[in-house]
GUVO-553871 format. One record per atom (N, C-alpha, C): x, y, z; residue in one letter. Coordinates in nm, 3 decimals. Example, Ala and Ser with C-alpha at 12.3 -4.5 7.8 and 13.67 -1.06 7.14 Angstrom:
1.319, -0.569, 0.780, A
1.230, -0.450, 0.780, A
1.320, -0.330, 0.780, A
1.285, -0.225, 0.708, S
1.367, -0.106, 0.714, S
1.290, 0.003, 0.787, S
# end
This chain:
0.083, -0.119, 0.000, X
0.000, 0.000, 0.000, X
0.087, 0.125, 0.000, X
0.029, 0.213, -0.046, X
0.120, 0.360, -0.093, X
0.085, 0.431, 0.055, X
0.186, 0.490, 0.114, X
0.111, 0.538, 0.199, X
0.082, 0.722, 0.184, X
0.114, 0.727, 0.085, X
0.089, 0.859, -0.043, X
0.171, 1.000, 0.093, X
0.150, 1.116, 0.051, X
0.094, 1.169, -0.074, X
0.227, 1.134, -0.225, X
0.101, 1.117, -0.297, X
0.217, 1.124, -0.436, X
0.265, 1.199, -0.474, X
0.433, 1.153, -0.530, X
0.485, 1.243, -0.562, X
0.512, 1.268, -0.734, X
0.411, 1.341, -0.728, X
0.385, 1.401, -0.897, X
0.507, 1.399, -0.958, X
0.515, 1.378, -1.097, X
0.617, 1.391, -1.143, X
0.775, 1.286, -1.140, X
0.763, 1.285, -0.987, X
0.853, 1.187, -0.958, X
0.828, 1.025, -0.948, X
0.704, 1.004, -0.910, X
0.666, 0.860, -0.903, X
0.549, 0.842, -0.992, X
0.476, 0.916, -1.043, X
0.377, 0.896, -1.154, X
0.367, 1.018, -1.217, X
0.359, 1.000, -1.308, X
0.309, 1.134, -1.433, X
0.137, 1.183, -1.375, X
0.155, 1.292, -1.370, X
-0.014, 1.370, -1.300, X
-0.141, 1.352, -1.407, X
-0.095, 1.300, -1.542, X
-0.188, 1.247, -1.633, X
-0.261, 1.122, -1.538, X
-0.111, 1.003, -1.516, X
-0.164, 0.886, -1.464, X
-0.244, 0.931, -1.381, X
-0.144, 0.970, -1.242, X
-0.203, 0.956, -1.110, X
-0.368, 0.991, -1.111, X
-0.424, 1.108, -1.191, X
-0.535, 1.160, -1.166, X
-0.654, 1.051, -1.214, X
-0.628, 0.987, -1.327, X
-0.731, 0.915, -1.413, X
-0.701, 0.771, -1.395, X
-0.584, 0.707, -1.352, X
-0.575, 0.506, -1.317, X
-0.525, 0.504, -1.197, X
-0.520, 0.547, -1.131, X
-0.470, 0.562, -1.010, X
-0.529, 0.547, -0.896, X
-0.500, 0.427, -0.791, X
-0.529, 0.355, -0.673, X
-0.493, 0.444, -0.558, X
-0.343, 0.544, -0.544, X
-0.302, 0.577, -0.457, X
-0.378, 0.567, -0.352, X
-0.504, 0.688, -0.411, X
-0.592, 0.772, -0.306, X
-0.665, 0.649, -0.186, X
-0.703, 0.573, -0.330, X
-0.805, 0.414, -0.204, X
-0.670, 0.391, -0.080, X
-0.546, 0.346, -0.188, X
-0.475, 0.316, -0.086, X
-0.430, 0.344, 0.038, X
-0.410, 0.475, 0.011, X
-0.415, 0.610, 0.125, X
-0.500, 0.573, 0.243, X
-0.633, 0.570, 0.184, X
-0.704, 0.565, 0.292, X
-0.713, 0.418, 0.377, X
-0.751, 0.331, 0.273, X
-0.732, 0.204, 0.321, X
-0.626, 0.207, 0.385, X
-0.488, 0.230, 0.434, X
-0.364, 0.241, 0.468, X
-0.381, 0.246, 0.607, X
-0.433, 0.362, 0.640, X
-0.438, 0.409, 0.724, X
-0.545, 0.362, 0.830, X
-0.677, 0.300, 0.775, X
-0.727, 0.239, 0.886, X
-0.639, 0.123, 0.908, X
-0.597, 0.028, 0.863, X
-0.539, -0.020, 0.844, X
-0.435, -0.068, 0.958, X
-0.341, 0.070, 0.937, X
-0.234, 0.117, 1.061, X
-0.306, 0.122, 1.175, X
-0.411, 0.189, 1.159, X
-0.501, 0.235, 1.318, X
-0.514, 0.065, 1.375, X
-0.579, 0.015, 1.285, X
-0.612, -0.161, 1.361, X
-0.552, -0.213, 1.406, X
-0.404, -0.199, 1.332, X
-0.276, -0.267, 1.369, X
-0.230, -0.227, 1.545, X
-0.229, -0.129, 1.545, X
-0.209, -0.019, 1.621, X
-0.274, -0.048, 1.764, X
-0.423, -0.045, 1.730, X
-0.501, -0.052, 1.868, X
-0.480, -0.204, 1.902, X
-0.485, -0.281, 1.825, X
-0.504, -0.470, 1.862, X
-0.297, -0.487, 1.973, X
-0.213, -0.422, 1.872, X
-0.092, -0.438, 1.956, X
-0.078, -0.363, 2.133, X
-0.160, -0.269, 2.128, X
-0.155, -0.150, 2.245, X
-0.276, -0.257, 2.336, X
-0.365, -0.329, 2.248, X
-0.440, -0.396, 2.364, X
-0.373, -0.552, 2.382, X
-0.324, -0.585, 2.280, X
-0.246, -0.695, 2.357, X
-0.078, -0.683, 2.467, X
-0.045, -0.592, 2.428, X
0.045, -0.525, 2.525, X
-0.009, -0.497, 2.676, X
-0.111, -0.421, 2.676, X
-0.190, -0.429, 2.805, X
-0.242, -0.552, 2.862, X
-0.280, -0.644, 2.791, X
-0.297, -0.791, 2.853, X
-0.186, -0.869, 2.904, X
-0.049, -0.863, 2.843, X
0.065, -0.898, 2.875, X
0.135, -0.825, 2.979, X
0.101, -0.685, 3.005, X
0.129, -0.641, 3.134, X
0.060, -0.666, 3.284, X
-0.032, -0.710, 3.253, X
-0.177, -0.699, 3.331, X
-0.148, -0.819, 3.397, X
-0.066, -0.971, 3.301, X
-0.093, -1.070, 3.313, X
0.037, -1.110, 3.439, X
0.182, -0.995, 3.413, X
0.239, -1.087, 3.495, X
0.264, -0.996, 3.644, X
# end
């Protein structure tokens, strides 16, 4: 997953990016993504502290 912003010019031509271009889904998808990752490790961390 891209975790954007794109960089015009340098990683896609602004023709592409605007008209075949996934980035943006990816972007977002990305990022909940991270968040899930995120909260499930911070709550299993707290169970493993809790536990000993």
């Amino acid at each position: 997953m891209h975790p954007g912003p794109i960089n015009r010019g340098l990683e896609l031509d602004s023709e592409i990016a605007d008209v075949r271009s996934v980035v943006l889904e990816q972007v977002t998808n990305g990022l909940a993504v991270r968040m899930a990752v995120i909260y499930l490790l911070t709550g299993l961390l707290t169970k493993q502290t809790s536990l000993t």
